[in-house]
C-alpha positions as CSV (number, residue, x, y, z in Angstrom):
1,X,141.9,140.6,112.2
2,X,142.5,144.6,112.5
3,X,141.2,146.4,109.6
4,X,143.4,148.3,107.1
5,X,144.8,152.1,108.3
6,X,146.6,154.6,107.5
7,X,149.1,156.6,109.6
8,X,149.0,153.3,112.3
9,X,146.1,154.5,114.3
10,X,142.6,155.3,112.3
11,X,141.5,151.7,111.8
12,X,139.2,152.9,108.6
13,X,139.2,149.2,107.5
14,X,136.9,146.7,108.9
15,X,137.9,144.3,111.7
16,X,137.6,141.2,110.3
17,X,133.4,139.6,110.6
18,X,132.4,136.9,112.8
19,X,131.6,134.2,110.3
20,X,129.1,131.7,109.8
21,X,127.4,129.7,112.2
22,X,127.8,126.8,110.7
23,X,126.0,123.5,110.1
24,X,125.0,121.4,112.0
25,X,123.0,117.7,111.6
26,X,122.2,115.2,113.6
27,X,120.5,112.2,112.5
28,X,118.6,109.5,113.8
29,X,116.9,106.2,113.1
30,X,115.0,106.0,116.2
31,X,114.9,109.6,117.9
32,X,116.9,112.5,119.1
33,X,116.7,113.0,122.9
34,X,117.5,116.3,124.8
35,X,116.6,115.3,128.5
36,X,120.2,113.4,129.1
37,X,121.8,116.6,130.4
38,X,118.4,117.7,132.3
39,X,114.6,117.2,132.7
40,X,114.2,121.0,133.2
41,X,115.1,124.1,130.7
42,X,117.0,126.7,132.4
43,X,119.7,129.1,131.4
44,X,122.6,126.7,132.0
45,X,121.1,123.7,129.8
46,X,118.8,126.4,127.2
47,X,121.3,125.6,124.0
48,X,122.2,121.9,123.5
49,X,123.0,122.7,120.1
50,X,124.1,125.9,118.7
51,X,124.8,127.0,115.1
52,X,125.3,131.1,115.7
53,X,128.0,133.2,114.3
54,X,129.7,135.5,116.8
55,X,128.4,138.8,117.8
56,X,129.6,141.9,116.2
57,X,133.6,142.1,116.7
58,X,134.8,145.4,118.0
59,X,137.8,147.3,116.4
60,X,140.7,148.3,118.2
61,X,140.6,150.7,121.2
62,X,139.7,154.5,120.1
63,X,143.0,156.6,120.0
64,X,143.8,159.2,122.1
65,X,141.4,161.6,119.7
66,X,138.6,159.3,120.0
67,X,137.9,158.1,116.3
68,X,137.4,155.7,114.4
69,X,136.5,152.7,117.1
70,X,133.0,152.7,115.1
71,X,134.1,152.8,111.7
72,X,136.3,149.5,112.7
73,X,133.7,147.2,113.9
74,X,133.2,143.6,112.0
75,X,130.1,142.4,110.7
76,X,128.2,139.9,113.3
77,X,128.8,136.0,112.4
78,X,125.9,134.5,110.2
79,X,123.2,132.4,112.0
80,X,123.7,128.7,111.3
81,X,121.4,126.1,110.3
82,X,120.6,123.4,112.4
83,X,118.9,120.3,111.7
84,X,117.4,116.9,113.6
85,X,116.4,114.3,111.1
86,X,114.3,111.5,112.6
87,X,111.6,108.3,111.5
88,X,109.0,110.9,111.9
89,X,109.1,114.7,111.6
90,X,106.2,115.7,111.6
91,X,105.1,115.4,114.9
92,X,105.3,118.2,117.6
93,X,108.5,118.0,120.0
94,X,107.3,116.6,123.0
95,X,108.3,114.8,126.7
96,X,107.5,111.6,126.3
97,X,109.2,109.7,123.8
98,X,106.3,107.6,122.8
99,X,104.6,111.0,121.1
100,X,107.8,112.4,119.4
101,X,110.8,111.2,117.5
102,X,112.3,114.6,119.1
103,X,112.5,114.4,123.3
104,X,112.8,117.5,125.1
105,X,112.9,119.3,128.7
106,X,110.0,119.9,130.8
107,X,109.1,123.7,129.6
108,X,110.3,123.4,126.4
109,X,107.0,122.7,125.3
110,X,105.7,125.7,126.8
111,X,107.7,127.8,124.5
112,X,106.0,129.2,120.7
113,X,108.9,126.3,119.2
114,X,110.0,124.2,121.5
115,X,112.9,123.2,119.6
116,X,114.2,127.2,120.4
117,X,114.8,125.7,124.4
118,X,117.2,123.3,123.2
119,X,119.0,124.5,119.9
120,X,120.1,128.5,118.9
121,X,118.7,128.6,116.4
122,X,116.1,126.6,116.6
123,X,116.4,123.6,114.4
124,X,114.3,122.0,111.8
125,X,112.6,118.8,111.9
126,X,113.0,116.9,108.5
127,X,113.6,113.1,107.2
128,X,116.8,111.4,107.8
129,X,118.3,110.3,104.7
130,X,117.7,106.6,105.5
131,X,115.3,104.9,107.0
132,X,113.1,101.5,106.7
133,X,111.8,102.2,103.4
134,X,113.7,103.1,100.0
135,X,113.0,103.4,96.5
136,X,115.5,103.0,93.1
137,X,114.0,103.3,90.0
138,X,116.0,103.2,86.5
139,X,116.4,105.0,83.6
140,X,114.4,104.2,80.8
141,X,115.5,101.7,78.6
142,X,115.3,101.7,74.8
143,X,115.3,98.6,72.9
144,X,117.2,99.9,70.0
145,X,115.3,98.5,67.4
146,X,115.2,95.3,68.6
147,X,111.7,94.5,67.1
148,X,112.6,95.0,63.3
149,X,113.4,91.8,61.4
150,X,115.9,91.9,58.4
151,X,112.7,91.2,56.4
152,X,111.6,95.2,57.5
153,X,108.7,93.3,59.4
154,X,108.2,94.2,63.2
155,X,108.3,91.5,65.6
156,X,107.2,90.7,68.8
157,X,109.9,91.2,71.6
158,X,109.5,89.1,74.7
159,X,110.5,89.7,78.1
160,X,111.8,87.5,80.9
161,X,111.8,87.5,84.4
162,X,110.5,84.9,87.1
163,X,111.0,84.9,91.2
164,X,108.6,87.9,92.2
165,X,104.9,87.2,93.1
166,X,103.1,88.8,90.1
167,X,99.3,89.0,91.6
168,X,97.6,90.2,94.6
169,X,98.6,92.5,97.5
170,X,101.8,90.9,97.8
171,X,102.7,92.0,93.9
172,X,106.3,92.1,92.8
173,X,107.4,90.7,96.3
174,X,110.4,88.6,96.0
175,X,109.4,84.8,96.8
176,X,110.7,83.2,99.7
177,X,110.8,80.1,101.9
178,X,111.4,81.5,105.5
179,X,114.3,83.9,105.3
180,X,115.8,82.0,101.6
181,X,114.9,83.5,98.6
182,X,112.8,81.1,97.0
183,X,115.1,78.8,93.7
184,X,113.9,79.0,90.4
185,X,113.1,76.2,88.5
186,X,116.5,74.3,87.4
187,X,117.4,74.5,83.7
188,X,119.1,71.2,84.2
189,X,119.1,68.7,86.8
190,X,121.7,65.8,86.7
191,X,121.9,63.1,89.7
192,X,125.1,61.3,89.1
193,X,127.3,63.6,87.7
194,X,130.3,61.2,88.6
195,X,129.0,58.7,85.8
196,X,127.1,61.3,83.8
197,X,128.1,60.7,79.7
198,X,126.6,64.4,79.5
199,X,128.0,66.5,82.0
200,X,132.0,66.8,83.0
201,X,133.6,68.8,85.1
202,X,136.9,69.8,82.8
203,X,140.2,69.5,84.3
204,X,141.1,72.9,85.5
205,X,138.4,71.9,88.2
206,X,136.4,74.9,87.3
207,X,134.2,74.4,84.4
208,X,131.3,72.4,83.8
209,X,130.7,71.2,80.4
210,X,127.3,70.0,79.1
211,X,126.6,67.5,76.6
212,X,123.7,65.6,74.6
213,X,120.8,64.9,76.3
214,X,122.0,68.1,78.6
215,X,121.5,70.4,75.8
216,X,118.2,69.0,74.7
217,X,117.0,69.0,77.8
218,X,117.9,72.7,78.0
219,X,117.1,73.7,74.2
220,X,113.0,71.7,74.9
221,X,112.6,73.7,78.5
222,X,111.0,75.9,79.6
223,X,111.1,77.4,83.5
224,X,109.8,80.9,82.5
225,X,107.4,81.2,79.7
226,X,109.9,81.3,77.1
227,X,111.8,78.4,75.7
228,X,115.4,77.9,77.7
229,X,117.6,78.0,74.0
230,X,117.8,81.3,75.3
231,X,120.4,80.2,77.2
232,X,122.4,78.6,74.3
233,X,122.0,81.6,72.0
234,X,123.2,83.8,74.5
235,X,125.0,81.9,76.9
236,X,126.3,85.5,78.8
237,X,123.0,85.1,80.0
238,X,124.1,82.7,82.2
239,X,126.5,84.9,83.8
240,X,125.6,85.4,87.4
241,X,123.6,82.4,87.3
242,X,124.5,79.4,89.8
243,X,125.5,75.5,89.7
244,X,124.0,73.9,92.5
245,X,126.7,71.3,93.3
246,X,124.8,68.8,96.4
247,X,124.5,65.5,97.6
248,X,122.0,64.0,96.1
249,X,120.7,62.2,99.1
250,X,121.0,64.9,101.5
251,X,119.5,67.7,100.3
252,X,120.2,70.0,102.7
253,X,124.0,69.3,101.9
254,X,124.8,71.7,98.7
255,X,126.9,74.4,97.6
256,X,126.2,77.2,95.0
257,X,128.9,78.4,92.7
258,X,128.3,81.7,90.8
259,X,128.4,81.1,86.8
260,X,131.4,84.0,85.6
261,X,131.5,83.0,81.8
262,X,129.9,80.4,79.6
263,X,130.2,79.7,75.8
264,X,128.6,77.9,73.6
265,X,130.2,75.3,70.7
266,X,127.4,74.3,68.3
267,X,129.3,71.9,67.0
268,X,129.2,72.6,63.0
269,X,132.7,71.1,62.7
270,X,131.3,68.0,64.2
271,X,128.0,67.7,63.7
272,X,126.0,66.6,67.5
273,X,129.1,67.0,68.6
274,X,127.9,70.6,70.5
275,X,129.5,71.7,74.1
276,X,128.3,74.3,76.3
277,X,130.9,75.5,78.8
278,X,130.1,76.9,82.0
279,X,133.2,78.2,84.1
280,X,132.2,79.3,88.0
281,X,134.0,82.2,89.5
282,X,137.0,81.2,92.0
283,X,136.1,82.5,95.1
284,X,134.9,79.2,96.4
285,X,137.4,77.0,94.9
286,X,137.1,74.4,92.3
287,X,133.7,72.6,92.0
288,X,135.8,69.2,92.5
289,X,136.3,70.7,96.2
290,X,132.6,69.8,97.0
291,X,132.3,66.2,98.2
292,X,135.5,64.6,96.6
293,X,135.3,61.4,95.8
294,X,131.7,60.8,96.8
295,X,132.4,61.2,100.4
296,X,129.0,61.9,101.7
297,X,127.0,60.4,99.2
298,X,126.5,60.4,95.2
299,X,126.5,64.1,93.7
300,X,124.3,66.0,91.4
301,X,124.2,69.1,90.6
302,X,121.7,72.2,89.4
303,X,121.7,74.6,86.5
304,X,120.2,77.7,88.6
305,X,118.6,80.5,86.7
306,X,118.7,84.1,88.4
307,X,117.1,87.2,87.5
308,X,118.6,89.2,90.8
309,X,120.3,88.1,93.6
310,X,119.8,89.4,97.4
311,X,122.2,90.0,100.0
312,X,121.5,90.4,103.1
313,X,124.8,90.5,106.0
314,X,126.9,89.3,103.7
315,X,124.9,86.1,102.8
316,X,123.5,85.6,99.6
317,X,119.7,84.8,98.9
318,X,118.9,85.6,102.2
319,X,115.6,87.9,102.9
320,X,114.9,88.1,106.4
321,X,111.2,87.7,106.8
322,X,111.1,91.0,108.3
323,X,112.1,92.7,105.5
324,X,110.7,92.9,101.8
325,X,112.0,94.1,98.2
326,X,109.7,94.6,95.5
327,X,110.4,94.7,91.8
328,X,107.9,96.6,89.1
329,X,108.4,97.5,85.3
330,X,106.6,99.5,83.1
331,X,106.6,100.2,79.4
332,X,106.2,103.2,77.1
333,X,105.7,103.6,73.4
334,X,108.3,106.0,71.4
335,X,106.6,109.9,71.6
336,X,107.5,110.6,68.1
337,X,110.7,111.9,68.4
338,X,112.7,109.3,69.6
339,X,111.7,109.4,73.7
340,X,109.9,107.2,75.8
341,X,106.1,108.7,76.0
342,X,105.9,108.8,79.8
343,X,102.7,110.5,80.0
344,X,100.9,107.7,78.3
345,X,102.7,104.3,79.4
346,X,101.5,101.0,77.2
347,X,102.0,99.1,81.0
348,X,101.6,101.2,83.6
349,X,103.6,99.6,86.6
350,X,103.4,95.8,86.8
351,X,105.2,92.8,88.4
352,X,103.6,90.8,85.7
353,X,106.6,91.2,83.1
354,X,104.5,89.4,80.8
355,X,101.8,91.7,80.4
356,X,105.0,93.6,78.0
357,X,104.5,90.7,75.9
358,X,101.0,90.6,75.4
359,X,101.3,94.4,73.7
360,X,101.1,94.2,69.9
361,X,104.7,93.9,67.9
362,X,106.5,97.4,67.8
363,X,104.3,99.0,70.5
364,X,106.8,98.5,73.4
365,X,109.7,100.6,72.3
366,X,111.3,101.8,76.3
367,X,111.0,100.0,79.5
368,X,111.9,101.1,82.9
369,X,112.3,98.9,86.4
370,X,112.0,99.8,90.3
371,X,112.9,98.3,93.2
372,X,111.4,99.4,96.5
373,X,113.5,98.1,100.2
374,X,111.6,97.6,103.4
375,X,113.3,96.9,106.1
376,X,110.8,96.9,108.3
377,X,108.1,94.9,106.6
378,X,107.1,93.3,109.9
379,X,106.7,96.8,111.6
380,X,108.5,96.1,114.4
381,X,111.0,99.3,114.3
382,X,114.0,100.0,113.0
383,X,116.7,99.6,115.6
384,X,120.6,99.5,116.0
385,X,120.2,95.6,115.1
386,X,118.2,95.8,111.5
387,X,120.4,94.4,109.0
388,X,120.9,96.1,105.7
389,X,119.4,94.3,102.3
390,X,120.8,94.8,98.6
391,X,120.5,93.9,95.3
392,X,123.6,92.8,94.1
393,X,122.2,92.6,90.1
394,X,119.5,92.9,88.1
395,X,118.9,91.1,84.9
396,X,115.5,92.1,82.7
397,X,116.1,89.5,79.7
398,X,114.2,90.2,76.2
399,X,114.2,87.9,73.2
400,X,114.1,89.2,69.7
């Protein structure tokens, strides 16, 4: 706009500047390639990109006395920032896309920065913010005192975990059988559930109560190193969890339902009379839906356990074998002032959980977790078709 006057003709005020440039990104998981509109730089195909601010902006024309036409002029427009973010930035811009993420013109390389033949100004090179390979690590995590007994004795705080390889060069690589995550060992297993005296499913169709020998069975395990009552004296740990409804004699015929709630009656009313009471979420229908009646064949069902569950398209515990996550803790002792001492970790990073538990009582006081993503574990290239992986939760029991 027309700077300010004053007597409608000597334009003292500035014409208004020519602003920024902009910015500009463009992003890529394979590579960024500038020889679609031409093999050769020239004038007419220099600036693919451009991120520049206009050039100085002129005031009004000078009155008939000749002033103030240069005391009107706006500021020049800002230059912009451009920026190409590709697998690999590092290397040199170059013609052949088997050299450089970044693909440009023949004589483009001949220039000081070749990216200045193809972008004004010329762009930087830098990471994209996704790629095959991610990292999330957590917080740390205070017990909160977990370890002191009402007697004012410290005790020994366990941890749990179980489903990631905890040795070798494959550490804290979720187990799998081909592209399945790989199940962890049932809590309880029952083969004829339609005859069963331990197990029920109650009558809203969606709860699964256990029983009896179902509960000793449970209370005498143990899948992970630590005895399965954990279960009963916390049954929200068994949120998230799955019952494995299947036909017994097919065993590729099954169906898991994800655990939403469970409580526990110990019975003191009635004593052995004790229930635990497992209720599956409702987005695949009652668990009297699978195989009514014993259609296909006698059916059983699993008590799962699940530390994590993976995602992959949509489809739970499914890893594609191209593709890894690893998990990894580590532990720190309080720094005397109520924060984790990070510089001096009692377990450096592990995938052995238990190594936590081999520390002496009171020494573990904050833990931390990390999960890494590749997605390209096979190193075959990311491409338009690699499928994204999650974590849809986490669970890091401790007992105390």
């Amino acid at each position: 706009a027309t700077g300010e006057n004053t007597n409608f003709l000597d334009h003292i005020g500035a014409t208004g500047g020519g602003g920024s440039g902009g910015h500009v990104i463009l992003e890529s998981a394979s590579l960024v390639d500038f020889t679609a509109g031409g093999t050769t730089v020239n004038a007419a195909l220099r600036n693919f990109i451009t991120a520049a601010g206009p050039p100085t902006k002129a005031g009004p024309p000078q009155d008939v006395n000749g002033c103030c036409r240069s005391y009107s002029n706006g500021g020049a427009g800002g230059g912009g920032v451009i920026q190409l973010h590709v697998p690999d930035p590092i290397a040199a811009p170059s013609t052949d896309s088997g050299v450089s993420d970044i693909v440009v013109p023949n004589g483009a390389t001949l220039l000081p920065d070749p990216l200045a033949g193809v972008c004004a100004p010329p762009a930087f090179a830098m990471i994209p913010t996704f790629g095959a390979r991610s990292t999330a690590r957590s917080t740390w995590i205070s017990l909160g005192g977990a370890d002191q007994k009402p007697s004012g004795t410290t005790g020994l705080v366990r941890f749990l975990f179980d489903g990631i390889e905890t040795t070798g060069p494959d550490a804290g690589r979720i187990l799998t059988v081909g592209s399945t995550v790989s199940d962890r060992t049932p809590l309880v297993t029952d083969d004829a559930l339609t005859s069963s005296t331990t197990a029920r499913i109650l009558a809203d169709g969606f709860t699964l109560e256990l029983s009896g020998a179902a509960l000793t069975a449970l209370r005498t395990g143990s899948t992970s190193g630590i005895s399965n009552d954990i279960y009963l004296r916390t049954p929200a740990l068994l949120k998230d969890c799955a019952i494995r409804m299947r036909v017994v004699t097919v065993p590729t015929n099954f169906e898991d339902f994800t655990i939403a709630s469970a409580s526990y009656d110990e019975g003191l009313a009635t004593p052995g009379d004790e229930k635990l009471r497992i209720t599956v979420s409702s987005e695949r229908g009652p668990l009297t839906a699978f195989n009514p009646n014993n259609a296909i064949g006698p059916t059983g069902f699993l008590l799962l356990p699940r530390f994590f569950l993976v995602t992959t398209n949509g489809l739970p515990n499914s890893l594609p074998t191209t593709a890894l996550v690893r998990i990894r803790f580590q532990a720190a002792a309080d720094n005397g002032i109520g924060a984790p001492d990070e510089a001096n970790p009692v377990v450096d990073w592990t995938s052995d959980i238990s190594q936590f538990n081999a520390q002496p009582a009171g020494v573990v006081q904050f833990f931390r977790y990390e999960v890494e993503f590749d997605l390209d574990a096979a190193a075959q290239g990311v491409t338009a078709d690699t499928v994204p992986v999650k974590l849809d939760f986490l669970k890091i029991p401790f007992v105390f």
